[in-house]
VEXBA-47833 format. One record per residue: residue number from 1; x, y, z of N, C-alpha, C in turn. Coordinates in steps of 0.05 Angstrom, whole numbers, plus 5000, padded with zeros to 4 digits. Example, Ala and Ser with C-alpha at 12.3 -4.5 7.8 and 13.67 -1.06 7.14 Angstrom:
BEGIN
<node num="1" n_east="5264" n_north="4886" n_up="5156" ca_east="5246" ca_north="4910" ca_up="5156" c_east="5264" c_north="4934" c_up="5156"/>
<node num="2" n_east="5257" n_north="4955" n_up="5142" ca_east="5273" ca_north="4979" ca_up="5143" c_east="5258" c_north="5001" c_up="5157"/>
//
This chain:
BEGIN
<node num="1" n_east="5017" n_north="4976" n_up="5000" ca_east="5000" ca_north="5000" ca_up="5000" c_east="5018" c_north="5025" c_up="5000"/>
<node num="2" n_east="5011" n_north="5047" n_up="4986" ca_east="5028" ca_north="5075" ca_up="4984" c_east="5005" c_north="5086" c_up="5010"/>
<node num="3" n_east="5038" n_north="5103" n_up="5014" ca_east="5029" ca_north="5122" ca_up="5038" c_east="5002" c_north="5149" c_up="5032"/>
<node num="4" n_east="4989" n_north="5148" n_up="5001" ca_east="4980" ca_north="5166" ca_up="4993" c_east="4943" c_north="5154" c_up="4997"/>
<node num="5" n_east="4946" n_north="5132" n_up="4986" ca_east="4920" ca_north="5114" ca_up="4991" c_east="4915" c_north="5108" c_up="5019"/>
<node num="6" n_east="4933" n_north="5111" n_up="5034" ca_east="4929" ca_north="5097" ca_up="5065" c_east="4917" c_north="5129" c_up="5086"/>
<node num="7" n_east="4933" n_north="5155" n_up="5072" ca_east="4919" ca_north="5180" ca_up="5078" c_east="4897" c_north="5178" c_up="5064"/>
<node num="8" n_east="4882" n_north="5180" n_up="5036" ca_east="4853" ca_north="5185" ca_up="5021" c_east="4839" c_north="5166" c_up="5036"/>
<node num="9" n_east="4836" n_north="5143" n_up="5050" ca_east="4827" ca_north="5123" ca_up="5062" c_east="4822" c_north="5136" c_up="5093"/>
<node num="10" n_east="4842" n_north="5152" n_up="5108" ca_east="4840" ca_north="5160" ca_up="5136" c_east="4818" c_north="5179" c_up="5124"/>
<node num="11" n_east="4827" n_north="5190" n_up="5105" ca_east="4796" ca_north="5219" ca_up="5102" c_east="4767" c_north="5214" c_up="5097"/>
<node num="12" n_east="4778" n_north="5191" n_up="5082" ca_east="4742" ca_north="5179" ca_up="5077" c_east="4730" c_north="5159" c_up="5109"/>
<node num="13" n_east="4746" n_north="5146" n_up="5122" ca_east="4724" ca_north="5135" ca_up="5134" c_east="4713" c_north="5149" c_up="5152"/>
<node num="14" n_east="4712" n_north="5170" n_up="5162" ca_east="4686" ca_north="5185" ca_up="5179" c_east="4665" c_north="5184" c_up="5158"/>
<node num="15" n_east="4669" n_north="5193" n_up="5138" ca_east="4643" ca_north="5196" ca_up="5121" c_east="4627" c_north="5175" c_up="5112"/>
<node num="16" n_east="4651" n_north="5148" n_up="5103" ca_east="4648" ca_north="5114" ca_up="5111" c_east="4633" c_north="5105" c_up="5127"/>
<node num="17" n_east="4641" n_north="5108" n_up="5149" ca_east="4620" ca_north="5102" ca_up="5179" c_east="4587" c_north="5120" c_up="5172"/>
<node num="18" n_east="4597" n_north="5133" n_up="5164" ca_east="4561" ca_north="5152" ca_up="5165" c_east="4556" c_north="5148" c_up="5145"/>
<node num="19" n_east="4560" n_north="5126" n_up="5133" ca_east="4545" ca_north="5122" ca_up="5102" c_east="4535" c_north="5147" c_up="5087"/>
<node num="20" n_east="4558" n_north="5159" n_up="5079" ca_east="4557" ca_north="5187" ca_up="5070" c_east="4580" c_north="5180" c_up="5047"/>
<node num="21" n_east="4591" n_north="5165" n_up="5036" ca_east="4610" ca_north="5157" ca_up="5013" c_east="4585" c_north="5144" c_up="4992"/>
<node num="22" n_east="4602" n_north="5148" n_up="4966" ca_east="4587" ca_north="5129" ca_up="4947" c_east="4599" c_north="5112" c_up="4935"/>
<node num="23" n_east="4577" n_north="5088" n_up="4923" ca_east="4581" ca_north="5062" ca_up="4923" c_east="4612" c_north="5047" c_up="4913"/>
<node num="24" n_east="4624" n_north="5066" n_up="4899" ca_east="4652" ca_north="5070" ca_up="4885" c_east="4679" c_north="5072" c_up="4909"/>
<node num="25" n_east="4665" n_north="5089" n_up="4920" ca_east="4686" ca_north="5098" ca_up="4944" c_east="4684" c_north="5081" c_up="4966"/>
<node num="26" n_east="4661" n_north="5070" n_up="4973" ca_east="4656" ca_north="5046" ca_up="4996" c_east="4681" c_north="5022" c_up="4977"/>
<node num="27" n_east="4677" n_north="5018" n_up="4953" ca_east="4689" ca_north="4995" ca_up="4931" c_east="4719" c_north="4993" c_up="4947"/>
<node num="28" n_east="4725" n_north="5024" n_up="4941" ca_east="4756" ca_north="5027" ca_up="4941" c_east="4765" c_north="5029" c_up="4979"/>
<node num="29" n_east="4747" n_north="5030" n_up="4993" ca_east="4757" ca_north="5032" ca_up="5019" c_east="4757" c_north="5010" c_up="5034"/>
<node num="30" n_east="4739" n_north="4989" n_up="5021" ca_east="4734" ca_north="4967" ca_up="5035" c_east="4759" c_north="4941" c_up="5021"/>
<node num="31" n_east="4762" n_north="4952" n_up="4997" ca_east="4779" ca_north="4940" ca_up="4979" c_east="4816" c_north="4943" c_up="4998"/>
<node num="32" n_east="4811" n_north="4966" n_up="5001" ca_east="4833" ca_north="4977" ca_up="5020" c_east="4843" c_north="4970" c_up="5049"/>
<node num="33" n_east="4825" n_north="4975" n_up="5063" ca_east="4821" ca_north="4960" ca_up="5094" c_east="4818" c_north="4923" c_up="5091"/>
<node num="34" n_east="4810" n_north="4913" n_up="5068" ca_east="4831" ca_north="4880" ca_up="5071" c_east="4856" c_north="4882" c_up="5064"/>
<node num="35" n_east="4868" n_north="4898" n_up="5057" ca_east="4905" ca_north="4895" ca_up="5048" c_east="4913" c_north="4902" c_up="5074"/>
<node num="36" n_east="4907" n_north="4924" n_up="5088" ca_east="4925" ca_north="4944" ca_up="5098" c_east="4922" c_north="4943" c_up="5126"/>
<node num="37" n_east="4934" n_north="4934" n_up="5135" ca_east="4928" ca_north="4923" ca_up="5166" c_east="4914" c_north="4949" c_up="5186"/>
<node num="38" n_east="4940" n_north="4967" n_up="5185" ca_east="4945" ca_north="4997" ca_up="5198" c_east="4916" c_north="5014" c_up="5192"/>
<node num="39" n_east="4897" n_north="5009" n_up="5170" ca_east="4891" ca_north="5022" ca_up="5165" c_east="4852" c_north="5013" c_up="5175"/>
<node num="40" n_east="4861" n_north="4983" n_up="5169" ca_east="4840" ca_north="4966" ca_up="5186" c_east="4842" c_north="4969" c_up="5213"/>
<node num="41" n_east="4856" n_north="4967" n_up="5222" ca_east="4859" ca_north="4983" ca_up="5265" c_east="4842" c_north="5003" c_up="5261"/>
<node num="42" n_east="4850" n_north="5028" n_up="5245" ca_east="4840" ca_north="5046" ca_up="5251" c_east="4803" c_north="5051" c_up="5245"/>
<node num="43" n_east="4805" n_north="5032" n_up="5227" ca_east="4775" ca_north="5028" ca_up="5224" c_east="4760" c_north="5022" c_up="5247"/>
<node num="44" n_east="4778" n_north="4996" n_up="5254" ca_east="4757" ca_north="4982" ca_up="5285" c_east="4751" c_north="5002" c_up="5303"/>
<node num="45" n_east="4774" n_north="5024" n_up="5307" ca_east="4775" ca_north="5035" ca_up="5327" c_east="4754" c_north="5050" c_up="5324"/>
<node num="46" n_east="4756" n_north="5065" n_up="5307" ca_east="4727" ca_north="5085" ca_up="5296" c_east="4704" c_north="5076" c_up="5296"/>
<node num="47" n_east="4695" n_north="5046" n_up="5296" ca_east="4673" ca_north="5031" ca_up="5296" c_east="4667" c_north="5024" c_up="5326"/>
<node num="48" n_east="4686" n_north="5015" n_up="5349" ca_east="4680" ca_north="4997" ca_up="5357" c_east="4673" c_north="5024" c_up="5389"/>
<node num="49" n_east="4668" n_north="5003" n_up="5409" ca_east="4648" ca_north="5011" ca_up="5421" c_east="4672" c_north="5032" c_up="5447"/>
<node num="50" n_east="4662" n_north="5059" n_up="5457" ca_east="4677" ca_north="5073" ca_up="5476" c_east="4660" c_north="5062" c_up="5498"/>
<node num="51" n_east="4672" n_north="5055" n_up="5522" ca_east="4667" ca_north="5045" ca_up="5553" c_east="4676" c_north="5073" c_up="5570"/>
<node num="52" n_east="4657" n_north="5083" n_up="5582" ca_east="4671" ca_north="5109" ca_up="5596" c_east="4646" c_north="5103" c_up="5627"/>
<node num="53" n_east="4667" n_north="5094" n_up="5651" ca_east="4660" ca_north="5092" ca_up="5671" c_east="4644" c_north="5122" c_up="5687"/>
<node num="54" n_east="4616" n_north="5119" n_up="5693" ca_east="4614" ca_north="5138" ca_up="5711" c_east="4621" c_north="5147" c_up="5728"/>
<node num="55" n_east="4639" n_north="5164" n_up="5734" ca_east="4649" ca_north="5183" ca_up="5763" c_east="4637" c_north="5199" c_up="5773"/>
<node num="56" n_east="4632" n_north="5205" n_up="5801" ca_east="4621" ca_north="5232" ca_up="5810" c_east="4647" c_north="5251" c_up="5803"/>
<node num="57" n_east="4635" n_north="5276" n_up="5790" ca_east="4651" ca_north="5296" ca_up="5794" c_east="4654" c_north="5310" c_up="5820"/>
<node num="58" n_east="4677" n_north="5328" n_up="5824" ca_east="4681" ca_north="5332" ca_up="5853" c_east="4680" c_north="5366" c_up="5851"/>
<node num="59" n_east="4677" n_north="5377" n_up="5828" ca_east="4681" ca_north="5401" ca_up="5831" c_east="4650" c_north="5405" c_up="5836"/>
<node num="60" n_east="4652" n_north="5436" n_up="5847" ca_east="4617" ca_north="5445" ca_up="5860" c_east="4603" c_north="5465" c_up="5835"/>
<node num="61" n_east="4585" n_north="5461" n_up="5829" ca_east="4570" ca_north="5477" ca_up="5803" c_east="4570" c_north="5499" c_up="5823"/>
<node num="62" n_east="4571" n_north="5524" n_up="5806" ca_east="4576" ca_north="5548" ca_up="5811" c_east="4546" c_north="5560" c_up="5809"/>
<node num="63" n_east="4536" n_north="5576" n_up="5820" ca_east="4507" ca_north="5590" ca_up="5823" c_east="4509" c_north="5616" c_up="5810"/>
<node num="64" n_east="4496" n_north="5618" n_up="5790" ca_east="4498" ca_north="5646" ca_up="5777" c_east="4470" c_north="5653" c_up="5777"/>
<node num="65" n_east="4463" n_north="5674" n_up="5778" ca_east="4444" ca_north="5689" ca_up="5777" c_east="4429" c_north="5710" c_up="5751"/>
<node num="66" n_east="4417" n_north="5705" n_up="5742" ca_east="4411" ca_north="5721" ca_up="5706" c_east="4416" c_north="5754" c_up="5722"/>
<node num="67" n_east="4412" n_north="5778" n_up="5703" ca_east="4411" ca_north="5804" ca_up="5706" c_east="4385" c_north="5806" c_up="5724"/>
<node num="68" n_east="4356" n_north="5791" n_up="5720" ca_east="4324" ca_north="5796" ca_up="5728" c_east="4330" c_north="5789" c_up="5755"/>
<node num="69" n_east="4337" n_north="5767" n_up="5768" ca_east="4348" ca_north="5763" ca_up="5791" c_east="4362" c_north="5784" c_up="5803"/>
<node num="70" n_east="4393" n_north="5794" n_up="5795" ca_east="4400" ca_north="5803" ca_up="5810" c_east="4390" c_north="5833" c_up="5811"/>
<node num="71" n_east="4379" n_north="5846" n_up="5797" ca_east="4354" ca_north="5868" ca_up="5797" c_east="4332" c_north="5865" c_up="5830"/>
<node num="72" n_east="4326" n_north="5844" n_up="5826" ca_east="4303" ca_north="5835" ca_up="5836" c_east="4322" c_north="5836" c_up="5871"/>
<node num="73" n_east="4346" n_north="5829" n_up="5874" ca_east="4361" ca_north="5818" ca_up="5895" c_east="4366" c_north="5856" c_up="5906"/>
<node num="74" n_east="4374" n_north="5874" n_up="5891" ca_east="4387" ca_north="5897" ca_up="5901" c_east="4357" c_north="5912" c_up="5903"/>
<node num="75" n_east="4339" n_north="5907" n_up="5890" ca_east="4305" ca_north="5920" ca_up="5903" c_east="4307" c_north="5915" c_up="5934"/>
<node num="76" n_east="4306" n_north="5881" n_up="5936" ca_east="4297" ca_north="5874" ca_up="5956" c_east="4320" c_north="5879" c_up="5978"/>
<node num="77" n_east="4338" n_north="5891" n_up="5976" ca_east="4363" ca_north="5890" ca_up="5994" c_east="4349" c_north="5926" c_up="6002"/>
<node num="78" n_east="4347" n_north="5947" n_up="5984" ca_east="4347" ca_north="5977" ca_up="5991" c_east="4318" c_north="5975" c_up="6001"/>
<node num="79" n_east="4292" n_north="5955" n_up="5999" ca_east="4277" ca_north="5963" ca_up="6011" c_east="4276" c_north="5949" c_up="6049"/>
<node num="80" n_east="4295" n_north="5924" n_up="6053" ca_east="4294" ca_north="5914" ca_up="6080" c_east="4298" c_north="5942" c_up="6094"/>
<node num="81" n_east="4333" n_north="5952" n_up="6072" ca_east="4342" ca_north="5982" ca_up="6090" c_east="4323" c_north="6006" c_up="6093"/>
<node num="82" n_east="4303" n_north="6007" n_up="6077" ca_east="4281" ca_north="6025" ca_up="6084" c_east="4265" c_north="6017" c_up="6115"/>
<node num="83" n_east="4255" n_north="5997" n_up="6100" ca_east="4241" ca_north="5984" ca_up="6123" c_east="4249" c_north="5986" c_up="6161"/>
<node num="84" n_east="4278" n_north="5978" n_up="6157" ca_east="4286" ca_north="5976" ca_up="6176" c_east="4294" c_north="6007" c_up="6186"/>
<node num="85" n_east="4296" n_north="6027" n_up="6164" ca_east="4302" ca_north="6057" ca_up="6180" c_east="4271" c_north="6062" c_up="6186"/>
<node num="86" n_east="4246" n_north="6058" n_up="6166" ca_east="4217" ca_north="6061" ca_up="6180" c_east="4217" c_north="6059" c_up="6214"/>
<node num="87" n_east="4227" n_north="6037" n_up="6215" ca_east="4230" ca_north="6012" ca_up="6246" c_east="4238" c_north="6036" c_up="6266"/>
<node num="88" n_east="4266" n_north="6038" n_up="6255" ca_east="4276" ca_north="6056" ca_up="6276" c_east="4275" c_north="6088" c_up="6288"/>
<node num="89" n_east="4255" n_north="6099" n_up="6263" ca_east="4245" ca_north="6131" ca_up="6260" c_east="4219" c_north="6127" c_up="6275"/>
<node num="90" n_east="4195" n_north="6098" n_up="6278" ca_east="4181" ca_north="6099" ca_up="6283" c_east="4184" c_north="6092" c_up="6316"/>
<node num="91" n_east="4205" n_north="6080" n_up="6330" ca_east="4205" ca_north="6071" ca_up="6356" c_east="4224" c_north="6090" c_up="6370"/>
<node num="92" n_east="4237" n_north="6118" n_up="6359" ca_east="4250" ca_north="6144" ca_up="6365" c_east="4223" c_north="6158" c_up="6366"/>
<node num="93" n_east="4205" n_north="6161" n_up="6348" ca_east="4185" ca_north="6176" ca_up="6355" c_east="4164" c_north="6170" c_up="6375"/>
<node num="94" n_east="4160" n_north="6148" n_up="6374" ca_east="4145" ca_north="6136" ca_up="6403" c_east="4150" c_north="6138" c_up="6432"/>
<node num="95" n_east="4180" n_north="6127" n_up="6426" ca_east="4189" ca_north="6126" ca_up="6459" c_east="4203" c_north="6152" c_up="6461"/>
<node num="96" n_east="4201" n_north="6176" n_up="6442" ca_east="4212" ca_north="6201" ca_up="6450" c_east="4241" c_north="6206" c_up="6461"/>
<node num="97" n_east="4261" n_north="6182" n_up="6448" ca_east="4279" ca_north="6182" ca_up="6446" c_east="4301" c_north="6210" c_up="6444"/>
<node num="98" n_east="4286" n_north="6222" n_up="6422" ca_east="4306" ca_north="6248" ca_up="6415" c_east="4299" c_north="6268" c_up="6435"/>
//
């Protein structure tokens, strides 16, 4: 096998696998992958099945907040501080504090 057919063969089989080649080019790739050992590995490999063990990840998802949220967050923060100066203008004027 030339090193030129064993590259035109790496480019075609993704398209190979997705039956996206035509009937000519399947001819010449399948014709190819029985000679060429190196080039049949690489087939299997592309074919055959990935095993990927589930792990817990360990990092912590991060909490973001959209713009409407944090809008919504700095309302409700200047009105507690209202609130709470109401609180304290209203129990100075009662108990006649000043």
């Amino acid at each position: 096998m030339n090193r030129f057919e064993c590259e035109l063969v790496n480019d075609l089989l993704p398209g190979y696998i997705d039956k996206k080649t035509s009937i000519e080019t399947n001819q010449f790739i399948e014709e190819h992958i029985k000679e060429c050992q190196e080039c049949r590995d690489l087939y299997e490999a592309m074919v055959g099945e990935v095993v990927v063990e589930n792990q817990r990840s360990t990092y912590k998802k991060k909490f973001r907040i959209n713009s409407i949220g944090k809008m919504v967050l700095i309302v409700l923060g200047y009105l507690a501080i209202v609130v709470i100066g109401l609180v304290i203008y209203t129990y100075i004027l009662v108990n006649g504090v000043l």
